[in-house]
N, C-alpha and C positions, 0 to 999 in steps of 0.2 A: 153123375157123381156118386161116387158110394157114401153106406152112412156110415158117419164118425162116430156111429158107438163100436163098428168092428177093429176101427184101430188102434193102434196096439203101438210103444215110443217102441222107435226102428232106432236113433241114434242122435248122442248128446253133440249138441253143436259148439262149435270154440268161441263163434263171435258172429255179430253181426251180418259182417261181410259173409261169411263162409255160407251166413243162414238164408241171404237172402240171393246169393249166386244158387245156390242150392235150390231154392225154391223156382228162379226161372228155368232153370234147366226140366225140373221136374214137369213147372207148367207147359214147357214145351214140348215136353216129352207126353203129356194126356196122363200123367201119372197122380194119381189121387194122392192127395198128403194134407197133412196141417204143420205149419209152424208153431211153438210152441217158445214165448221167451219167461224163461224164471225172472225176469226186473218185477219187485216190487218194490214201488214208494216208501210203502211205510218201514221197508226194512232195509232203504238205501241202497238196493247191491245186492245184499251180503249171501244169498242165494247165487246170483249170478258169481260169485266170487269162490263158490265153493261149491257148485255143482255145473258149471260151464255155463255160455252163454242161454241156452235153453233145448229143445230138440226138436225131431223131427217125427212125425208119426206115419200111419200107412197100415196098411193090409198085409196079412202076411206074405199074400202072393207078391208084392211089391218091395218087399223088404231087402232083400239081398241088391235085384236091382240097385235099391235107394244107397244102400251100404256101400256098393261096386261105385257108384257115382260121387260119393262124399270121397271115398278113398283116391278119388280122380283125382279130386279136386284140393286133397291134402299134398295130395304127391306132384301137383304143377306148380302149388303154392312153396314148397318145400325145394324144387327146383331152380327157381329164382333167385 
């Protein structure tokens, strides 16, 4: 596993769902990432509400992949 002080946010997520298809794909892929959600309690949301669900982090060398992957995954959902 690489270490997460090299990564660096690859891209804002829209929602949940998106964040956590996102994440199997990755994990199946051997692809190093972190999840990341803006929800804080104490500010109800309002983070979530004004900067997207939360995002997605990674290595630079993994970055583009990660991008080319989330863009998949806008554009099947965007299909439907």
């Amino acid at each position: 596993m690489e270490n997460n002080s090299n990564f660096k946010k690859v891209a804002t997520l829209e929602n949940e769902i998106e964040a956590g298809l996102l994440d199997s794909i990755l994990n199946d892929r051997n692809i190093p990432h972190a999840i990341c959600s803006y929800n804080d309690l104490v500010y109800d949301g309002i983070y979530q509400m004004v900067k997207g669900w939360g995002y997605v982090s990674s290595t630079d060398f993994y970055s583009q992949e990660i991008v080319d992957i989330l863009n998949d995954i806008r554009k099947s959902s965007n299909d439907d």
